[in-house]
N, C-alpha and C positions, 0 to 999 in steps of 0.2 A: 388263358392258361399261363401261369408262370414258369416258367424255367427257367435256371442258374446257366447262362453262358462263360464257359470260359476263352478269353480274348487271346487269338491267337497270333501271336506277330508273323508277317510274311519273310520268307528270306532269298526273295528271288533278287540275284544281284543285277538287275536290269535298272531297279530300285535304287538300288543303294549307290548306284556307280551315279546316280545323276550328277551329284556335288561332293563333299564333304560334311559327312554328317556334325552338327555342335552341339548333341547332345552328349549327356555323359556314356552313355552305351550306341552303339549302330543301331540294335533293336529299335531305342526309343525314333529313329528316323523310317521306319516302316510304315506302310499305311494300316489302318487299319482296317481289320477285315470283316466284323460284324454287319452283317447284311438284314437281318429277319429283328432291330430293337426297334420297337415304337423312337419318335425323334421330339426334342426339344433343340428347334434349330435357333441358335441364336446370333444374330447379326451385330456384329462387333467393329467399330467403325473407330474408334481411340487410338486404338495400336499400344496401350497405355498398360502398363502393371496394376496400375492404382486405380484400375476400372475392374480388369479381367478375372485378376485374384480374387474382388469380392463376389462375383458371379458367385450364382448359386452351383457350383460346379459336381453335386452331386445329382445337379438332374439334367444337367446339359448334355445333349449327346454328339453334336455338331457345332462348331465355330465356325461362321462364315469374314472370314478376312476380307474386309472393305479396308482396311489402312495400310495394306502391303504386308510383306515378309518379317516376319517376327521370331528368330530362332526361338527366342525363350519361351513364347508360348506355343508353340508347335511343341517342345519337348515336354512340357507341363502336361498339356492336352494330352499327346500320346501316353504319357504316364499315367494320364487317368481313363485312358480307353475313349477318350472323346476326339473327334474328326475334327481337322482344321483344314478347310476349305478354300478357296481364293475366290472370291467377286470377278466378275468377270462381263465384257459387254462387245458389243459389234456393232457397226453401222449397218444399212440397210442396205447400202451398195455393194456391199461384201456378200448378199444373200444374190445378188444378179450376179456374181464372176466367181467360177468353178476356181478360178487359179488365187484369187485372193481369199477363198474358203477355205482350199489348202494348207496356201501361206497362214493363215492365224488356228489351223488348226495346229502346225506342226511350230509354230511360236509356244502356243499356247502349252504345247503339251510337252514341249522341251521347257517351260517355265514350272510348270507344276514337277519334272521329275527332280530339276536343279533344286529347287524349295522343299522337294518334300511334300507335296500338299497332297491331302486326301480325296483331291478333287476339284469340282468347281460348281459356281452357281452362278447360273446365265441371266443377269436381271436384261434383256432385249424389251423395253418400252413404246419402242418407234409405232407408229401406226401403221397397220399395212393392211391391205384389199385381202381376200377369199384367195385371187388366182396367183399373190406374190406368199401368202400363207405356205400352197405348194411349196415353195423354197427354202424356207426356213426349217419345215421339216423335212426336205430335204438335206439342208445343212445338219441340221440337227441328228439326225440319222446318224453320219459321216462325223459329227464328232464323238457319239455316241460307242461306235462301232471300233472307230480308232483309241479309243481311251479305254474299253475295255478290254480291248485284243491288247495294249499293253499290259493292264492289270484287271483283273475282273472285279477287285474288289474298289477301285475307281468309283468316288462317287458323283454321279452326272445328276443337276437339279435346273429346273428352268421357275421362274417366277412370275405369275400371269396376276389379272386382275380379279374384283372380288368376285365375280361371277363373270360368265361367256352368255352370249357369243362374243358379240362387239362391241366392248366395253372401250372406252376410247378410240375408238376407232381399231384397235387390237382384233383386228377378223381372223386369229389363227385357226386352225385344227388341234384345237384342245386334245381333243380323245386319240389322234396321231402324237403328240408330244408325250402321250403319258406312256405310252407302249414303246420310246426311246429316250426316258428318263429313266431315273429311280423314283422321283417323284414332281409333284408341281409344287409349287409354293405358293399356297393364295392370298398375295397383299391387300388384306380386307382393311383398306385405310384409304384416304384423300375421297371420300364418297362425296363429300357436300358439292351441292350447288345451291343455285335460285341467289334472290334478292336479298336472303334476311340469313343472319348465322343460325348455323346448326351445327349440327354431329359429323364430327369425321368419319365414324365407323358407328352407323345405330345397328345394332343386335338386330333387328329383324332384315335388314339388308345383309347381314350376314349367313344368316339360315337360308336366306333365297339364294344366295353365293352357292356356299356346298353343295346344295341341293340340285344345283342348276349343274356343277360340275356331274354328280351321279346320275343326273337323267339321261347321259350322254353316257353312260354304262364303263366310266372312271373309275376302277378298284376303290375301295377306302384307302388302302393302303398305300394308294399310288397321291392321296393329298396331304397337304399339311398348311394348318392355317396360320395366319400370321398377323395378329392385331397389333395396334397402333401404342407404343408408350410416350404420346406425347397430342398435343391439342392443337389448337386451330383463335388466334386473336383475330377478331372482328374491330376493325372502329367505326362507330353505331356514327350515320350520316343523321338519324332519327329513329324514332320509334312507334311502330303501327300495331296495334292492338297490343301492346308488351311484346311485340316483337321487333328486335335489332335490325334494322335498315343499314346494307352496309352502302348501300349508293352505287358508284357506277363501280364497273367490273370488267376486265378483259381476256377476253375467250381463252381458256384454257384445251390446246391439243385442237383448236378450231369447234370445238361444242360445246363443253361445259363453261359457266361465267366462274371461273377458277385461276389462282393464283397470283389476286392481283396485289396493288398497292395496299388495299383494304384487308387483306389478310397475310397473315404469319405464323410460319409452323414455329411451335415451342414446346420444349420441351419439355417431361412432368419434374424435373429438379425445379424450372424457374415458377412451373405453374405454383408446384407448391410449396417452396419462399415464396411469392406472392400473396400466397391465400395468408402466411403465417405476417409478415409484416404489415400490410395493411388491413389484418384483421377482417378476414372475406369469409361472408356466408355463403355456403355455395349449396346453390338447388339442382334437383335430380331433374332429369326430364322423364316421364315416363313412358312416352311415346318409343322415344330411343332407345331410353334405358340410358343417358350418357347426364354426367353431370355439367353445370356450367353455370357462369356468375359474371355479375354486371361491376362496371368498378371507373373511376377517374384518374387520368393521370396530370401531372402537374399541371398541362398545357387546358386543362379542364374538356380534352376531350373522351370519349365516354366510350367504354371497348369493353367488349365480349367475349369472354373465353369459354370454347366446347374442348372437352378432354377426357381420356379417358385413368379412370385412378383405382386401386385395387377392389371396390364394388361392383362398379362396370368391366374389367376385366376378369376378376371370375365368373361372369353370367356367359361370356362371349367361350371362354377356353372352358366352361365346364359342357354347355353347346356342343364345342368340337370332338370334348371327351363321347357325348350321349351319339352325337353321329361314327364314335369307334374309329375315325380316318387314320391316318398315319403320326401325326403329331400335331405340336405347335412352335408357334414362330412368336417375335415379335420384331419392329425397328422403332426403335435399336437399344441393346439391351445395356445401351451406354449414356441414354436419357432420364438415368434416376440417380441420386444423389450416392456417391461412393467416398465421401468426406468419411471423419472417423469422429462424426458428432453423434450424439445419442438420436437425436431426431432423424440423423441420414441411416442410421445402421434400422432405425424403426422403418421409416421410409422402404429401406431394401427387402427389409423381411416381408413388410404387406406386398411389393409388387411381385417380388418373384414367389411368394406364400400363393398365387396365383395360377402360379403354372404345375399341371398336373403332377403327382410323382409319380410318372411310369417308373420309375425303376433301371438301370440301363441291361437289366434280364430280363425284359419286357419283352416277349415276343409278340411281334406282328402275324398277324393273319394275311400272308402273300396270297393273294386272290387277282 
């Protein structure tokens, strides 16, 4: 069902006293207060004008600030009803001692009122066991609970892997996180392993993703997925049956053979300048669904790029639309060409031509 929300600014002065607002009204330093919009959360890592202005910013609904405090686009965002959020992380030590959980909750949350920020998004990576999981949502709870009791309209996000249980060693209580978030964030990306290059993110490992989240009885509305805008360079040791051998490899997170010398995240600007200067044909896989192409560099050594480009991208986000969940993500929505060439302005329009148009009167079905 559609319906027109109109955006309400808050005026509780609990708010406003954190700093000195730099917008041109106080208003525009409020948080905002829509709770019930489908989300297009996008991860903003520039801190840049010349990235953020050309966002698609009529479908954004959330800005997650990975480059720090940025008055100018806080006031921008608020103006246009979209949340600007802060990045945010913690050690694992901090989840064993009550009194440094405190300390970084009441850091943390005297940092968002000073900024202004609409919130925050807890990207926590570390690997941890079943019985240290306890803790975390423990923690989680207490920042949950404190951030709201200051403002209800506070937005609390944590960001997990592409499916549970124990996906890098990641053994949290999924279905505990979602009942003291507003929602999860699932970074359906960094999937590859084995010997030979492949897919960062193949479509079918993502369907088992979501799916894995809702058999553990995860509202729709409490997900939101978040595909990869950038790829994966192999350089090919040899080649076995037409497949890239990328040689040796070293243990990524102690299980998967990930992140070694032989591979390199890139992003979709260089992938495609690449494809356009040295004239690259590039073939689809259809196992995956992801495209990717073989190519030589000077040194006549021989490399493999998997990535995903606005073909492969609408298959994965139109998925998340037909599962109904809460939204879509990507990282990072600063890995596509923002130049003011005719090719990059084409560029922008196929990748974010991608992401859904909820609308920001979308409502959500709070279940």
């Amino acid at each position: 069902m559609i319906v027109k929300i109109v955006l309400v600014v808050c005026s509780l002065s609990v708010i406003v006293e954190g700093g000195k607002c730099p917008c041109s009204t106080p208003d525009l330093c409020n948080p905002i207060k829509d709770t019930t919009r489908k989300e297009v959360f996008a991860f903003s890592v520039k801190n840049d004008s010349n990235y953020y202005m050309k966002y698609d910013l009529t479908k954004v609904t959330t800005i997650v600030a990975c480059g720090g405090y940025n008055p100018q686009l806080l006031c921008l965002a608020h103006k246009l009803g979209i949340r600007v959020v802060r990045l945010v992380d913690f050690p694992v030590t901090t989840l064993m001692n009550k009194t440094d959980q405190q300390v970084w909750i009441n850091t943390t949350l005297a940092e968002v009122r000073e900024h202004f920020w609409d919130g925050i998004n807890i990207d926590f990576e570390s690997a941890i066991n079943v019985k240290t999981a306890k803790e975390l949502t423990s923690f989680m709870t207490n920042i949950y609970q404190r951030f709201k009791q200051e403002f209800p309209y506070f937005q609390i996000t944590i960001d997990v892997p592409y499916k549970q249980p124990c996906v890098y060693n990641r053994c949290f209580d999924y279905a505990a996180l979602s009942k003291v978030t507003d929602f999860l964030v699932i970074m359906a990306y960094d999937e590859h392993s084995g010997g030979t290059a492949g897919a960062n993110s193949p479509l079918g490992n993502e369907e088992i993703g979501i799916k894995s989240y809702l058999k553990i009885n995860i509202p729709k509305s409490k997900l939101v997925y978040a595909a990869p805008w950038y790829g994966y360079r192999f350089r090919c040791s040899k080649f076995l049956k037409n497949r890239c051998v990328i040689g040796e490899q070293k243990p990524f997170r102690g299980k998967r053979p990930f992140g070694s010398a032989v591979e390199s995240e890139i992003p979709y600007i260089d992938i495609a300048n690449l494809i356009i200067t040295k004239h690259i044909a590039v073939n689809f896989d259809n196992t995956t669904m992801t495209p990717f192409f073989t190519y030589q560099e000077a040194d006549n050594a021989t490399y493999q790029i998997w990535f995903d480009d606005a073909q492969s991208l609408k298959l994965k986000y139109d998925m998340a639309v037909q599962y109904g969940i809460r939204g879509v993500s990507m990282w990072t929505a600063d890995s596509i060409d923002y130049n003011n060439t005719i090719s990059a302005q084409e560029q922008r329009r196929e990748i974010w031509g991608t992401i859904p148009s909820y609308g920001k009167d979308n409502i959500v079905e709070l279940i």
